[in-house]
N, C-alpha and C positions, 0 to 999 in steps of 0.2 A: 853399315849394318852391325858390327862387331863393338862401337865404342862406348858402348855402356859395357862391357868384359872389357874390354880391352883398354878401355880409359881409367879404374877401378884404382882406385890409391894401393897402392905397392904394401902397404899397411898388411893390408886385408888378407893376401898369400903367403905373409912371413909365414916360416915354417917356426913354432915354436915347441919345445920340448917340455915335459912336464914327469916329471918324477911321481907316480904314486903306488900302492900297496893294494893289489890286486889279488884274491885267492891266495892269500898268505904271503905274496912274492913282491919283492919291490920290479919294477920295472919303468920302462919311461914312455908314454906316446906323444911321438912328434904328431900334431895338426896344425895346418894355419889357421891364422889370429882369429879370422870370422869364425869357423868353428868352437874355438875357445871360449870363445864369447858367447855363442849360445849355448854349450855347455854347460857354462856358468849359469847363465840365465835357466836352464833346464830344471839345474838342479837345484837352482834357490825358489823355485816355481812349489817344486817337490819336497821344500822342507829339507834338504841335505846339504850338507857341504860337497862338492866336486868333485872330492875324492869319496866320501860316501855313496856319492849315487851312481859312481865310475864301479864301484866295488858293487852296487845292488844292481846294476845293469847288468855287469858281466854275469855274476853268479844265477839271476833270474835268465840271462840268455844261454846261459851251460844248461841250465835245468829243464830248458824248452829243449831246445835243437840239442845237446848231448857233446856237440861241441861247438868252439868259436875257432876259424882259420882266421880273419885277420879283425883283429876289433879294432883297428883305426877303422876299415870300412864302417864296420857297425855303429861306431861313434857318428862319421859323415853323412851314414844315409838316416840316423836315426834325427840329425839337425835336419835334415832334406822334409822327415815326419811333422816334426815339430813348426817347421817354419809354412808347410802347407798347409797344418791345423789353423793355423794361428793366423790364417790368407796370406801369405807368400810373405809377411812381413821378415826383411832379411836386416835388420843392424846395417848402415852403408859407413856407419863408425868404428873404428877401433880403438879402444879404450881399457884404458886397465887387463890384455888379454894375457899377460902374465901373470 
């Protein structure tokens, strides 16, 4: 039952760190690789660079909600949006996610 998750190239749940400047602050958010990856893909969709659209996502989400507790979530469920939009297309590659 389980071995499409569970058979899933090891690739795909690296945990990878990324450095960027958020609300004036530098900080880092660890996701794994498939998240990265549509991230990426998110924000070149949107005409931004990764770190541009990391910075207009948070600030457009403080200015909804008022605050953000944990934006790795928000980053995870926002790929969960994207990849339903899109018919459940998920990347089963990992590529370039650094």
């Amino acid at each position: 039952m389980c071995e499409i998750y569970a058979g899933q190239n090891p690739e795909r749940y690296r945990p990878i760190n990324r450095s960027v400047r958020i609300g004036g602050h530098s900080t880092s958010i660890q996701l794994e690789a498939a998240f990265w990856i549509l991230i990426d893909e998110i924000a070149k969709e949107q005409g931004y660079t990764t770190a541009q659209f990391l910075s207009k996502l948070y600030d457009e989400a403080l200015e909804i909600n008022g605050s953000i507790s944990n934006f790795s979530s928000l980053l995870r469920t926002s790929c969960l949006i994207y990849a339903d939009r899109r018919g459940g297309m998920v990347p089963a590659h990992v590529e370039a996610a650094e």
